[in-house]
N, C-alpha and C positions, 0 to 999 in steps of 0.2 A: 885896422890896428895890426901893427907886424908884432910878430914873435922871435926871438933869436930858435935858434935851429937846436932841437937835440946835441948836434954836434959841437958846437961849442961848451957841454957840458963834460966834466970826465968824470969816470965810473964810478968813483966814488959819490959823488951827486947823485948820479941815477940809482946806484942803489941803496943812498938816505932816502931815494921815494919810493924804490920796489918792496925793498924788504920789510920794511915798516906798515907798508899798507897790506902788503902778504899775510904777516903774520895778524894785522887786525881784519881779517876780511876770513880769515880760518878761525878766528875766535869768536867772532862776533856771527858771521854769515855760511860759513861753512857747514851743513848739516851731515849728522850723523847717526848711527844706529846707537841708541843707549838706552837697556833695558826694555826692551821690546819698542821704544817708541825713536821717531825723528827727532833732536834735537842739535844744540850747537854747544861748543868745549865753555864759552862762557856759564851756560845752564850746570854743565857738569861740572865744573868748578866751585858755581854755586851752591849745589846740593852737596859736595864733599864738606864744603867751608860748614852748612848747616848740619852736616852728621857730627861733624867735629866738635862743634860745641852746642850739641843738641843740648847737655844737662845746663850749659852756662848762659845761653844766648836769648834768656828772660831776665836775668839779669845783668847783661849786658844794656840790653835796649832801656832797662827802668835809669841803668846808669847814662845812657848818652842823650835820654829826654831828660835829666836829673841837670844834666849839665847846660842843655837846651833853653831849660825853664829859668833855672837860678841862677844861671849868667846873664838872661835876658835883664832878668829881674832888678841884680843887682848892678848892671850897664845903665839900665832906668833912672834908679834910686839914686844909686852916687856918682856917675857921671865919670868915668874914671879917663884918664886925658891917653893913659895907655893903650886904650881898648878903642877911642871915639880918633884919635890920629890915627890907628895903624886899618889902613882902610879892608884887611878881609876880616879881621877883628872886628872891625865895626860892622861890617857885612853880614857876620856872621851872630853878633851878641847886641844888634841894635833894629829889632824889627817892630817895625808899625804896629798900632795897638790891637788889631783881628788879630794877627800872626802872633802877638805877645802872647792874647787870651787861650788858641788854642795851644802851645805851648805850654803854659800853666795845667790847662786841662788833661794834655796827653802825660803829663806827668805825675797825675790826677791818678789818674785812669791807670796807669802802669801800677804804679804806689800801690794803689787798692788790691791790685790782681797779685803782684808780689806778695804784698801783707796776708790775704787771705793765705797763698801756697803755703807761705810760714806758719799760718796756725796764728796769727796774732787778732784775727777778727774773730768776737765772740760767734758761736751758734745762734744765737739768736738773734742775728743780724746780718747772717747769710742770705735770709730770702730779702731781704732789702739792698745788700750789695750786688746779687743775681742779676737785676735788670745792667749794669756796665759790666759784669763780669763773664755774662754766660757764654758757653761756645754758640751762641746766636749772634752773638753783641762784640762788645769789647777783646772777649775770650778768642772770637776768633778771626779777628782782625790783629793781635796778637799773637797766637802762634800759627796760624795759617799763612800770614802775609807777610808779617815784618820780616819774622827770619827769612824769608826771600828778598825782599828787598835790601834787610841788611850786607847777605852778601852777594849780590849783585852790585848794589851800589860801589861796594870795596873791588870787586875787579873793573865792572863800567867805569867809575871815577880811575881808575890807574891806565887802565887801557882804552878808555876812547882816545884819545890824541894820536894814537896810530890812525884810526881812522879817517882821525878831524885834522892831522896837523901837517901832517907829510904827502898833500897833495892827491890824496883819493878822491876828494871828494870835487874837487877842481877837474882831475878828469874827466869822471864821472858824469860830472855836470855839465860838461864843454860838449859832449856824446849824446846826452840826453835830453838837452835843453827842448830840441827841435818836438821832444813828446810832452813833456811835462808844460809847460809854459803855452802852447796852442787848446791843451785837452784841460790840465789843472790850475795853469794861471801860475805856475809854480817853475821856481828854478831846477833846473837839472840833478843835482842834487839832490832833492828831496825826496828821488827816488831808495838815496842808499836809507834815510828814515822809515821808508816803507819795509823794504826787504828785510832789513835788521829786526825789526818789528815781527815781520810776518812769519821767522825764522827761529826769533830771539824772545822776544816779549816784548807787550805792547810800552812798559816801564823804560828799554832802553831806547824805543823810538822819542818818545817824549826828554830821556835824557840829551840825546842826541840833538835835537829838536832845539831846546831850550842853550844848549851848552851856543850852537851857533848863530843864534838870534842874538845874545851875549856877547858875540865877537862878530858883530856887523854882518854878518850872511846871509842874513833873513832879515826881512823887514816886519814887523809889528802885525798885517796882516796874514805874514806867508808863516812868522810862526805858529799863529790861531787855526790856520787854516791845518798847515800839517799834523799840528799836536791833537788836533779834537777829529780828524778828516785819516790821517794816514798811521795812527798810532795803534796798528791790528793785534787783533787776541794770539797771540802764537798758534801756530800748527797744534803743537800739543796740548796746550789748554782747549782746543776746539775739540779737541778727542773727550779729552773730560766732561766738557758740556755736553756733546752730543749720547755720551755713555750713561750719563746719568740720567736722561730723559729714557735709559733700556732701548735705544735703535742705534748702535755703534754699531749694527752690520750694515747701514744707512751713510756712512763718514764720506764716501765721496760724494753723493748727491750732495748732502749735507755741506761740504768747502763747497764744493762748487756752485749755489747757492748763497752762501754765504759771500763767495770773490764776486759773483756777479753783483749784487746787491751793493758791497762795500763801493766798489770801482761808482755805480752809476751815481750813488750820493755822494763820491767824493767830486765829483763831476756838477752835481746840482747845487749842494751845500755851499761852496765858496756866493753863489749865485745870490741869495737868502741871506736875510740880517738875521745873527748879529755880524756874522762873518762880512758880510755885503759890507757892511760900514766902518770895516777896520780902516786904518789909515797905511799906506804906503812908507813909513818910516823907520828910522832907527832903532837899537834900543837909548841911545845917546839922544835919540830925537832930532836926529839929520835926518835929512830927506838923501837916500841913495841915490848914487852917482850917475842918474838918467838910465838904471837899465840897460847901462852902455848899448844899447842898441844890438842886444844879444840874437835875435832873429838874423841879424845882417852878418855876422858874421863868422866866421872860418869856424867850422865844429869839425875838424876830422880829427881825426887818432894823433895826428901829429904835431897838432894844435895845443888839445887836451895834454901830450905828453909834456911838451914843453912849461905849460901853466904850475901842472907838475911839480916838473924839478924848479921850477923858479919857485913855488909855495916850499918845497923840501928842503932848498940850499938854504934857505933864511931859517931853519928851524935850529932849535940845538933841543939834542936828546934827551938828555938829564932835566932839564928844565921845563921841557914837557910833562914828562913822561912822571916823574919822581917827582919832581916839586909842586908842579903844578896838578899831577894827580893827585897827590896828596891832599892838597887845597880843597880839589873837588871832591874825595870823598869825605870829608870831612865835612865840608858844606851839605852833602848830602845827607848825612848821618845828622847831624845837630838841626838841620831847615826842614829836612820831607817830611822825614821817620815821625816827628810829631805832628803835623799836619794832619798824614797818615792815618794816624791813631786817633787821634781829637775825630776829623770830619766821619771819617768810617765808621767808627762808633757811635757817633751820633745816629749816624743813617741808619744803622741797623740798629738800633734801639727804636727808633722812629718807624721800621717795618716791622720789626715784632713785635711790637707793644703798644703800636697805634693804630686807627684803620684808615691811617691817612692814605698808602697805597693805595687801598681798596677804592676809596672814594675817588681819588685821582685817576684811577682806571676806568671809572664809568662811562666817560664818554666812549672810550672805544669801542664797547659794547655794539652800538649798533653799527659800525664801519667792520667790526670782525662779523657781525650777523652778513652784512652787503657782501663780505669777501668769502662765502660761506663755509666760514671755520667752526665745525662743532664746538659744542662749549663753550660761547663766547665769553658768559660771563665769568667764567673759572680763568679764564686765559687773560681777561682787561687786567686783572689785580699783578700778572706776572709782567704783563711788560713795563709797568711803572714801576714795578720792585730791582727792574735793573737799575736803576740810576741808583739805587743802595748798594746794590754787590749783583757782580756780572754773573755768580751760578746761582743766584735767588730765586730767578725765574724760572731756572732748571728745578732746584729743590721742591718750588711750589708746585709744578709740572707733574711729578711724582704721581700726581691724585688724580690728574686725569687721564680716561680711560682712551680718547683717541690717538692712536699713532699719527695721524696727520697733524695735528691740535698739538702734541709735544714736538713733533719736527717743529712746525713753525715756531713755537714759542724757543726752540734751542737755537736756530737760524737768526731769528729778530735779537736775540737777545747776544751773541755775538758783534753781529754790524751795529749794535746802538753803542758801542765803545767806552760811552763816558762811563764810569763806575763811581760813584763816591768813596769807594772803599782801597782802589787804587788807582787808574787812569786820572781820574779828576781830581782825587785828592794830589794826583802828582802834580797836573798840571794847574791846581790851586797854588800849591806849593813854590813851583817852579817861577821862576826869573819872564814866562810869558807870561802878557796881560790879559787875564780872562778872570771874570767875574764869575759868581756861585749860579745867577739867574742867567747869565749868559750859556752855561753849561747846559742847565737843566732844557732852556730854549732850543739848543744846539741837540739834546737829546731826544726829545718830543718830534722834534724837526725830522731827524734820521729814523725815529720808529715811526712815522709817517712816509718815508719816502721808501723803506724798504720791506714793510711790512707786506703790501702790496703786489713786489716782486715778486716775494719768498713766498706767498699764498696764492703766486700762481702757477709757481716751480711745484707747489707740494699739491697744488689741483693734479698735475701734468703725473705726477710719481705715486698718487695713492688714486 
């Protein structure tokens, strides 16, 4: 397959592909020093957005699930011809009846929490509203999370399309195909979902993720694969986990550990249903264009540049950028954020207020007894509590006395990725097709295959 030559491009071409992709690759992937820790300008943007309207942004969120719920609601009820023709309107205010329900719920759940902050729920029915409200539960999936997510969404949704639109990722991928697609099965590309990830938060890999499955880039399987396989904890969220199990003078064993573990399962996992049984298609449900027969051909630099500007000259700015970001944060705010809320609070009412974890942890018992991890039985209860929230297993950690026994349970509970509280409820939420059992499957699967590693890493280190 030939390409026309850089040189037939002029400069103004080339730099609707450089500059575009520059500034999102210093926004999204560039790390930096901020407040003693590594992070990137999108993170810092994000916590400025959240200092800003620390006092208002629980009121914000009760109002954009308020709009989530009762638009659904009343799209439902009376059918309205303006809302069901205008197709992100109907995208956006016409969801299937799961997605209706949690909707309704996270509006539920906001409602209550607001109401109480006001003073409008009697005392004597505080300790009955406590089980959805507490900072166990509802409380802190609420102000721990959302405001993260809300304003990340707001720059993610405005500024992905430098990344996704103006031909990075066509390079990118023209250069990397030769590793990702031999080792992961994956297109070249799917490496910038990882780094972004691993840099950024595991939230904008998954954004990422889902936005180009949506515009034919990925097929059905490679979105599953990447969003549950390459959607990594951030650098700096690993800090937190590993600090609050008290061995943060441990952080580099600890990643290192961790990157080894993640790489081998993302390697095993595609291998293993449910992943194993994805289908090769669209999101439109075409079958892709034969894999153009990527192996065979031309991947050098000057290849990829060309792909490039041909992906950048057909772009227009505005319409990316503003219009269509706009779009998507909107879609994000009004589709996740309640998701979000509904699934994550469910979960974590279901680990603090049930012994369903507990019970569900028992079979590990004797595989952590065989990998000979002190404490086994203290430690079964925390890797099942990941799948409710990813620092759960750290919190519960707290009580045991072995420094080997909390390394691993900080380690396992990073590379198990799916979280209900936000990775899963993301990619619940999101435009890829994955089921609740499918997750949970997917998660079992990965604390199986890395538990293993990381208990033999922490044999090696203590």
């Amino acid at each position: 397959m030939k390409h026309s030559t850089s040189s037939n491009y002029s400069i103004s071409q080339i730099l609707k592909f450089v500059l575009p992709s520059l500034i999102g690759i210093f926004l999204f992937m560039f790390p930096i020093p901020y407040e003693g820790s590594i992070t990137i300008p999108i993170a810092i943007l994000s916590t400025g957005v959240q200092n800003l309207l620390a006092g208002h942004i629980l009121y914000i969120l009760f109002i954009l699930t308020s709009l989530s719920a009762l638009g659904s609601i009343f799209t439902k009820l009376f059918k309205p011809q303006f809302i069901l023709k205008h197709s992100f309107l109907n995208s956006l205010f016409n969801p299937s009846g799961i997605w209706l329900t949690l909707r309704i719920l996270a509006f539920l759940f906001i409602g209550l929490i607001v109401l109480i902050n006001l003073g409008f729920i009697p005392e004597t029915l505080l300790p009955y509203c406590d089980i959805i409200s507490s900072a166990d539960t509802g409380g802190l999936v609420l102000t721990d999370l959302l405001p993260v997510l809300f304003s990340i969404f707001l720059f993610a949704g405005l500024f992905l399309p430098l990344l996704l639109n103006f031909g990075l990722l066509e390079f990118i991928g023209c250069l990397l195909v030769k590793v990702m697609r031999p080792i992961f099965g994956l297109p070249g590309r799917a490496a910038i979902d990882c780094i972004a990830s691993w840099l950024g938060d595991g939230t904008i890999g998954v954004l990422l993720t889902s936005r180009q499955y949506e515009e034919g880039f990925y097929t059905e399987r490679e979105a599953v694969v990447i969003g549950t396989s390459f959607s990594l904890v951030s650098i700096t969220f690993s800090l937190v986990v590993i600090n609050t199990v008290g061995l943060g003078h441990l952080f580099v064993p600890f990643y290192v550990s961790v990157t080894i573990a993640s790489l081998i399962a993302a390697v095993i996992m595609p291998k293993l249903p449910p992943l194993s049984l994805r289908k090769d298609v669209l999101y439109d449900g075409s079958l892709p264009q034969t894999q153009t027969n990527e192996e065979a051909q031309d991947h050098s630099i000057k290849t990829g540049f060309n792909l490039a500007l041909a992906k950048a000259k057909s772009q227009n700015f505005v319409q990316c950028v503003f219009i269509d970001g706009f779009k998507n944060v909107v879609d994000m705010w009004l589709g996740v954020i309640p998701v979000v809320m509904a699934i994550g609070t469910i979960a974590l009412i279901l680990a603090t207020y049930t012994p369903l974890f507990e019970i569900l942890g028992l079979p590990f018992v004797p595989l952590l007894n065989l990998l000979g991890i002190p404490e086994a039985t203290a430690a079964a209860q925390t890797l099942i509590a990941g799948f409710a929230d990813m620092l759960l297993p750290s919190v519960l950690a707290t009580g045991i006395e072995s420094d080997m026994t909390r390394f691993i349970i900080a380690s396992v509970s990073v590379t198990q990725l799916i979280y209900l509280s936000e990775v899963g409820a993301l990619l619940l939420g999101s435009k890829i097709p994955v089921k609740l059992w499918e997750l949970f499957v997917i998660f079992i699967e990965r604390t199986l295959i890395t538990l293993p590693i990381i208990a033999l890493i922490a044999h090696l280190i203590f």
